[in-house]
PASEBA-1860 file (N, C-alpha, C; in nm, 3 decimals):
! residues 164
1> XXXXXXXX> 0.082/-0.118/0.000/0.000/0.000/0.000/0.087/0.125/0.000 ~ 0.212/0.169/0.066/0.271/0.248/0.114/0.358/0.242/-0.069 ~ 0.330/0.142/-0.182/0.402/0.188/-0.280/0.303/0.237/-0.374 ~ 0.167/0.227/-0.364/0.090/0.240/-0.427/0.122/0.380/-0.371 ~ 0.082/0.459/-0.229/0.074/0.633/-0.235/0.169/0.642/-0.289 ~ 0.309/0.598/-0.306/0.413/0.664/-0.340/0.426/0.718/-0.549 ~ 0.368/0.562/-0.555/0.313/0.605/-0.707/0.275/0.761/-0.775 ~ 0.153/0.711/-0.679/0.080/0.809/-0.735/0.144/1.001/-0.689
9> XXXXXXXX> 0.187/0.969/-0.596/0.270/1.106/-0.545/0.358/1.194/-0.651 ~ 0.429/1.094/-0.680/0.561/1.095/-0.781/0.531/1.158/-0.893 ~ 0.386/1.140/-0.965/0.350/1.196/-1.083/0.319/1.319/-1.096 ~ 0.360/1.399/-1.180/0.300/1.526/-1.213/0.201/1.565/-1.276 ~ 0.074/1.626/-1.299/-0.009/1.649/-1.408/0.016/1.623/-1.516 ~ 0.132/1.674/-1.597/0.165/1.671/-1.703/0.182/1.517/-1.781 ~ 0.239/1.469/-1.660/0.300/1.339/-1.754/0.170/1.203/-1.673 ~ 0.108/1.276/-1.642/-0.049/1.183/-1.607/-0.122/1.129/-1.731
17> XXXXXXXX> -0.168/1.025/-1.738/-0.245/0.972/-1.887/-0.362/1.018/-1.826 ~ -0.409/1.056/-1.965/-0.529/1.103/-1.989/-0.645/0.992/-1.961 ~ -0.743/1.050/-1.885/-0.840/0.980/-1.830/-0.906/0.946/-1.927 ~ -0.986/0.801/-1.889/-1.075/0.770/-2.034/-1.233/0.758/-1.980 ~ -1.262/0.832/-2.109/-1.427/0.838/-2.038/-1.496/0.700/-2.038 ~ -1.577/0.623/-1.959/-1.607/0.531/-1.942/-1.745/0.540/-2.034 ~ -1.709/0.373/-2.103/-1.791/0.330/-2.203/-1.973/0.358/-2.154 ~ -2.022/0.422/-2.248/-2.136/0.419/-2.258/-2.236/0.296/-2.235
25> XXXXXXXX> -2.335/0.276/-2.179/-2.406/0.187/-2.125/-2.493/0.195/-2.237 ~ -2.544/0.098/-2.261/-2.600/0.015/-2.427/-2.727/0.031/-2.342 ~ -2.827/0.130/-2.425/-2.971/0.154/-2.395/-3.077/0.008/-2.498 ~ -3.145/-0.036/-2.444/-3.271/-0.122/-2.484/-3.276/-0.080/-2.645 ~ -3.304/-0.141/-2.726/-3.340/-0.108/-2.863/-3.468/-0.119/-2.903 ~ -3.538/-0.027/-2.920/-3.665/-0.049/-2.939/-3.696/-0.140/-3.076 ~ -3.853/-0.181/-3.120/-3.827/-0.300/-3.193/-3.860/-0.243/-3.342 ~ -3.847/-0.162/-3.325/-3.829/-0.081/-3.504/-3.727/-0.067/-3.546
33> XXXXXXXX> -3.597/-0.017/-3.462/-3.487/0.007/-3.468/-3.403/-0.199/-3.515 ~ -3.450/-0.236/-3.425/-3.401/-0.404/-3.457/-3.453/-0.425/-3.583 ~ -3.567/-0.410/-3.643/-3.604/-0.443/-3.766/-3.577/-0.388/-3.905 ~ -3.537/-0.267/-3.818/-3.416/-0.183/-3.938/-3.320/-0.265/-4.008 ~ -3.243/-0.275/-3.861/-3.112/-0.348/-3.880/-3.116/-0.486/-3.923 ~ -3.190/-0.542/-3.922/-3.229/-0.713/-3.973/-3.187/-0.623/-4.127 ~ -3.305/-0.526/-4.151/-3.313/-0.560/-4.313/-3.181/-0.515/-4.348 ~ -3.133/-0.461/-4.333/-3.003/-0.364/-4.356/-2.890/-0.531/-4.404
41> XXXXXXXX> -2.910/-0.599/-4.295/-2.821/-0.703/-4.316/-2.860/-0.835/-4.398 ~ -3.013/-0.804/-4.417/-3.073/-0.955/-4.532/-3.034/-0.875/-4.669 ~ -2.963/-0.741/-4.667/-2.963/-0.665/-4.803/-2.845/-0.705/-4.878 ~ -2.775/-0.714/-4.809/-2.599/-0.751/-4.819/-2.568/-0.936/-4.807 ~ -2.606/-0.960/-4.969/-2.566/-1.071/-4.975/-2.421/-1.114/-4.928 ~ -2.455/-1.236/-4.865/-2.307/-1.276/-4.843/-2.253/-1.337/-4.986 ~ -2.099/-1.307/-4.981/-2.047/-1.299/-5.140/-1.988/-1.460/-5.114 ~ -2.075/-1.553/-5.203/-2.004/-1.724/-5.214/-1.887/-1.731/-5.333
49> XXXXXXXX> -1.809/-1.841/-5.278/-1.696/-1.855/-5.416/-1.787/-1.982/-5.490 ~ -1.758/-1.939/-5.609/-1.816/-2.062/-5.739/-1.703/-2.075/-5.805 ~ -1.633/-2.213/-5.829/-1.478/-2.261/-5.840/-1.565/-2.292/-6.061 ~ -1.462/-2.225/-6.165/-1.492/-2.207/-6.300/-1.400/-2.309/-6.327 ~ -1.436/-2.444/-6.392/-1.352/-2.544/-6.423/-1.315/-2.513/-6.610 ~ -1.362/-2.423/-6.628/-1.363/-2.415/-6.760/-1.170/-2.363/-6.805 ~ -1.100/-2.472/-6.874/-0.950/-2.431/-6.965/-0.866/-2.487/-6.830 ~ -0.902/-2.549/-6.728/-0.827/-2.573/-6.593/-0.829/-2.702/-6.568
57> XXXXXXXX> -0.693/-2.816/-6.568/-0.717/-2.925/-6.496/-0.827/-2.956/-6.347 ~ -0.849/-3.051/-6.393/-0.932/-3.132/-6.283/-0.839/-3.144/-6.117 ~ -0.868/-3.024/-6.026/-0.735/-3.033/-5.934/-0.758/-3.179/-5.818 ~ -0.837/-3.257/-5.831/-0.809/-3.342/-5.790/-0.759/-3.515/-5.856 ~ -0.706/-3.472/-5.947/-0.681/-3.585/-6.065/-0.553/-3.606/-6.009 ~ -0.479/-3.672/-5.967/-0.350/-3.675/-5.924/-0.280/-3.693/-6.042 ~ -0.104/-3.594/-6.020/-0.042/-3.608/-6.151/0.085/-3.721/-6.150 ~ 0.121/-3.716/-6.037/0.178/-3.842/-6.034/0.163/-3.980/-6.095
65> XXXXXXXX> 0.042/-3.954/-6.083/0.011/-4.137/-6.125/0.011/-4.136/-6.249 ~ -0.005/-4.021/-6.374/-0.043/-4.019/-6.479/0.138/-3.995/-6.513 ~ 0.212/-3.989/-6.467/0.358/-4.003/-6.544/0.339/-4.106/-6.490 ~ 0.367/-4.186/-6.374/0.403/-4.301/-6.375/0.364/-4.424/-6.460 ~ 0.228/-4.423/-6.508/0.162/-4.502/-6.633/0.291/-4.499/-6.761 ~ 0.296/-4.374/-6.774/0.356/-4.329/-6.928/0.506/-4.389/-6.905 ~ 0.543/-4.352/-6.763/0.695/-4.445/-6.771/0.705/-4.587/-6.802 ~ 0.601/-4.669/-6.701/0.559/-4.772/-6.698/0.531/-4.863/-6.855
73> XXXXXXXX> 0.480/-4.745/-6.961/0.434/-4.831/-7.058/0.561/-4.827/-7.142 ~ 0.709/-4.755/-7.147/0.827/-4.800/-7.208/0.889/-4.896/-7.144 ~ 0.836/-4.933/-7.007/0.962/-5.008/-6.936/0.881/-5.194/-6.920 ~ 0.897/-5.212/-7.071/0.946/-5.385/-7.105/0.979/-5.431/-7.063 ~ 0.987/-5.567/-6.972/1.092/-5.673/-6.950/1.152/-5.681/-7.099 ~ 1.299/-5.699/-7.073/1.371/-5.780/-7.216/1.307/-5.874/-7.312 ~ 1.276/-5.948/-7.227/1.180/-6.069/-7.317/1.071/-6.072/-7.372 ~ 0.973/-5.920/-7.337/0.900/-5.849/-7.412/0.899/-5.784/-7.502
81> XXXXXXXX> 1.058/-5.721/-7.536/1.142/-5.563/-7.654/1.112/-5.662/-7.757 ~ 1.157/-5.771/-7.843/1.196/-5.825/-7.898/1.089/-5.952/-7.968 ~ 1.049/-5.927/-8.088/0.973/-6.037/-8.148/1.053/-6.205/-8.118 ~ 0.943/-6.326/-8.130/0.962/-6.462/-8.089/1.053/-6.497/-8.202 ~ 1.083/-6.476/-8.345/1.148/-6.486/-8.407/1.267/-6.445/-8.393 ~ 1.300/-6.341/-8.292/1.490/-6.309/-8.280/1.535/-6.377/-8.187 ~ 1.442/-6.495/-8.103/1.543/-6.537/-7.984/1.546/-6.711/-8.074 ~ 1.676/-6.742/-7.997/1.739/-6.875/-8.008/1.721/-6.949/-7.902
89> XXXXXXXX> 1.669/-7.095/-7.905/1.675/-7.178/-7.758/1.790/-7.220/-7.768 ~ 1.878/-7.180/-7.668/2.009/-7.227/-7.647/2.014/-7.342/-7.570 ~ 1.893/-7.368/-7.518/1.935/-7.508/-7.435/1.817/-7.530/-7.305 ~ 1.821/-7.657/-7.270/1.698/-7.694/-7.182/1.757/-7.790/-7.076 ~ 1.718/-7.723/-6.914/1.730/-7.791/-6.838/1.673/-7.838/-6.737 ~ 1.667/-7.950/-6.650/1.534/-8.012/-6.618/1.565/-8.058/-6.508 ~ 1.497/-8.072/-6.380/1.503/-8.136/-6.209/1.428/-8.135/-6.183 ~ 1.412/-8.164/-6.063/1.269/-8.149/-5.976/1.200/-8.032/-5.958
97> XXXXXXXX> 1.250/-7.920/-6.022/1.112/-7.788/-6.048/1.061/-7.794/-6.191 ~ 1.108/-7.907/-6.282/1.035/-7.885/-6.417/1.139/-7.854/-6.517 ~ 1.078/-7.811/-6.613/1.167/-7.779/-6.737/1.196/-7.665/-6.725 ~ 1.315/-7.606/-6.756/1.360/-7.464/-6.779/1.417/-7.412/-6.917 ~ 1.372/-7.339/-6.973/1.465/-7.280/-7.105/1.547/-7.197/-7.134 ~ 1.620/-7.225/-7.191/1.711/-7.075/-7.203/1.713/-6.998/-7.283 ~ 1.679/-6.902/-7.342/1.657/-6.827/-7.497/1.764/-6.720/-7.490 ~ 1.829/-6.750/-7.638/1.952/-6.605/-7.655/1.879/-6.551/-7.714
105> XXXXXXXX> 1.856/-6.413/-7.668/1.827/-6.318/-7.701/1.898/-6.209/-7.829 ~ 1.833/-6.160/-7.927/1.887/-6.018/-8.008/2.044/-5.988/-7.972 ~ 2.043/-5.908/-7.830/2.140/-5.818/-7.761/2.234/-5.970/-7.686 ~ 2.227/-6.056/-7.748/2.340/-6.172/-7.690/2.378/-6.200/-7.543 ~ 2.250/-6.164/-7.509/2.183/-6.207/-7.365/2.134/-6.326/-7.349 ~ 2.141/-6.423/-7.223/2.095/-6.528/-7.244/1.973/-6.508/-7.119 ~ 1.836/-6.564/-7.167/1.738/-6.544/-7.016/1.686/-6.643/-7.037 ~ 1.650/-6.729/-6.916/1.596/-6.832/-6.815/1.427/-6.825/-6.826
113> XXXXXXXX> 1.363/-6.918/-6.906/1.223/-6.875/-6.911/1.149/-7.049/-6.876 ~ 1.070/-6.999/-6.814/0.981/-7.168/-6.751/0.812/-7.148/-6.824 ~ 0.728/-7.243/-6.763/0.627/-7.255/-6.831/0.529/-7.115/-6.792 ~ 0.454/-7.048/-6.841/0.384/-6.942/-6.822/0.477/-6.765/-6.823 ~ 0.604/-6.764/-6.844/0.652/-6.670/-6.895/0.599/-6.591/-7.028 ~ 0.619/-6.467/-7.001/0.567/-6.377/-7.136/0.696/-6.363/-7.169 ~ 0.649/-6.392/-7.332/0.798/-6.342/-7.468/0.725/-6.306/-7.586 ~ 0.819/-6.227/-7.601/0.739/-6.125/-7.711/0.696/-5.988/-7.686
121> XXXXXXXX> 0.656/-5.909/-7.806/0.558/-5.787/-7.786/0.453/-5.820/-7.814 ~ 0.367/-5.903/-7.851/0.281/-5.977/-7.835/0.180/-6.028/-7.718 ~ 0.252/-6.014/-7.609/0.227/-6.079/-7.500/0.209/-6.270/-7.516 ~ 0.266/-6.303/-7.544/0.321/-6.442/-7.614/0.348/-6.534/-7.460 ~ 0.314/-6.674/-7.405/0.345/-6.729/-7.333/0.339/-6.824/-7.303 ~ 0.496/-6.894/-7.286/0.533/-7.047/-7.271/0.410/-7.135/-7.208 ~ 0.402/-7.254/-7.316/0.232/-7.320/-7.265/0.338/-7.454/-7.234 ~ 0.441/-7.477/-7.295/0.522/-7.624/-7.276/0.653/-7.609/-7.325
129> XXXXXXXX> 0.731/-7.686/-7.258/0.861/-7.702/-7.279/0.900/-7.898/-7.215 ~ 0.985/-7.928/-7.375/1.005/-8.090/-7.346/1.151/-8.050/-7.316 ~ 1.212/-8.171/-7.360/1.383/-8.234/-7.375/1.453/-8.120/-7.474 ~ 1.383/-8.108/-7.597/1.438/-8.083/-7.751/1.343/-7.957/-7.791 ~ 1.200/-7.932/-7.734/1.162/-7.808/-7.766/1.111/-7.717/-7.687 ~ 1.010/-7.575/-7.708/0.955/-7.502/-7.609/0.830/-7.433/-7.746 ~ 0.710/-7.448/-7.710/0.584/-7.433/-7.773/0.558/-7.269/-7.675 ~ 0.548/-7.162/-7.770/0.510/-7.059/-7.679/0.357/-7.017/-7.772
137> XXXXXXXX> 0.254/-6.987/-7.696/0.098/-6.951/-7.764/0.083/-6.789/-7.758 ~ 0.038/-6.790/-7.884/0.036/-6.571/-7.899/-0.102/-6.576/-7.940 ~ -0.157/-6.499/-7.887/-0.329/-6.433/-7.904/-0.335/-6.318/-7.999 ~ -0.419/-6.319/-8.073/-0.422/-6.200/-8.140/-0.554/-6.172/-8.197 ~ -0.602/-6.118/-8.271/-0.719/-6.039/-8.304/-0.722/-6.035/-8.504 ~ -0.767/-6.165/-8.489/-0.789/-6.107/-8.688/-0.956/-6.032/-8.742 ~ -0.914/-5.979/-8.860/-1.022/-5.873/-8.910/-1.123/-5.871/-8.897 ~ -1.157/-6.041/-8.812/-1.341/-6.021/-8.777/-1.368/-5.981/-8.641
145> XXXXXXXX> -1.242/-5.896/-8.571/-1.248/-5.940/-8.442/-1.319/-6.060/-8.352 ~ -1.243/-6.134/-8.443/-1.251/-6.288/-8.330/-1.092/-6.311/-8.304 ~ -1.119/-6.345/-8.148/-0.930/-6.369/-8.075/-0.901/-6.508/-8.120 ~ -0.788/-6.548/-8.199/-0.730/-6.666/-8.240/-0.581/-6.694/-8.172 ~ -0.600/-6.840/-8.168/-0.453/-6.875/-8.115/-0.350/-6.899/-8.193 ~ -0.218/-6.851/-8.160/-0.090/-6.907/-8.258/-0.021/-6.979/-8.210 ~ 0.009/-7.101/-8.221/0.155/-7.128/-8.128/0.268/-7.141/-8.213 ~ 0.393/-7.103/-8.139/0.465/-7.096/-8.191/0.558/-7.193/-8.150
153> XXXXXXXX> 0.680/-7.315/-8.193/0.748/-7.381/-8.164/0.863/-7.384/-8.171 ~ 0.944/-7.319/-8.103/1.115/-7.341/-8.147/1.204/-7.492/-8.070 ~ 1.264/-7.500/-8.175/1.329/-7.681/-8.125/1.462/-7.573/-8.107 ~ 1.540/-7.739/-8.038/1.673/-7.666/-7.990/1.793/-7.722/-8.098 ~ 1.836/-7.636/-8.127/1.941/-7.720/-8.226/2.011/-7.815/-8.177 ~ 2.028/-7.918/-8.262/2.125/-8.045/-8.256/2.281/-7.986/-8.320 ~ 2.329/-8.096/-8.271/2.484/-8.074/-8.274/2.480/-8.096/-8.419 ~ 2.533/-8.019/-8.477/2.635/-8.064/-8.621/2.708/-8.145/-8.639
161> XXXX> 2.749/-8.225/-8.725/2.804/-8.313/-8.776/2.963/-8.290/-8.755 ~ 3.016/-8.319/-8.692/3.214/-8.258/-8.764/3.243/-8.152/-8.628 ~ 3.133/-8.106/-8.537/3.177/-8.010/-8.451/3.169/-8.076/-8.328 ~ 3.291/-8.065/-8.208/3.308/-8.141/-8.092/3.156/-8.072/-7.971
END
């Protein structure tokens, strides 16, 4: 208490803040005056946003996914780049998981293909593989659109005559 008088002692007129007149007490509104003000405010539309799709992507279309398709549709397995006519069966080998084939490839690659593998651009795929061959079946679409089957058969070469 004794710092509170001292406070106030200390000050001079001059450097005293200016007193503030105390807020006015909010009189009753009579009910004409309220009905004023209603209309005043049903006058003043509230301003809505309307989103114009017109010349503007779809912003919820994600863009990601639409490159990733487009990458997706250059990126072939090997054994897909390459028509059934450029590979060579280099050789067939066989155990207790079945038959396995080996096809040299174009690019003088050799790849490992079993029964139900896709080869080709075709979408082409191993239906059988024996000792000596590999039968691969290609689907396709002739002019009546009716889907027909092809198969295709590559044997494995035999040894030549005169070569060890």
């Amino acid at each position: 208490m004794l710092l509170a008088t001292a406070g106030m002692t200390g000050c001079s007129d001059k450097t005293k803040p200016a007193a503030t007149a105390p807020a006015p007490a909010q009189q009753p509104k009579s009910a004409a005056t309220a009905t004023v003000e209603q209309a005043k405010a049903e006058e003043k539309p509230a301003a809505l946003y309307a989103y114009n799709p017109a010349g503007r992507r779809d912003p919820f279309t994600p863009i990601i996914i639409k490159e990733e398709k487009k990458a997706m549709a250059g990126a072939k397995a090997p054994l897909e780049r390459y028509p059934i006519s450029e590979f060579k069966l280099a050789g067939i080998v066989w155990g207790g998981l079945g038959y396995h084939a080996m096809l040299e490839g174009p690019d003088g690659k050799g790849y490992f293909v079993r029964v139900g593998t896709k080869v080709g651009p075709n979408q082409g795929v191993v239906k059988k593989i024996t000792q000596n061959m590999m039968v691969i079946e290609e689907k396709f679409k002739d002019p009546q659109g009716e889907t027909n089957r092809k198969e295709i058969v590559i044997e494995l070469r035999k040894k030549q005559e005169g070569t060890p």
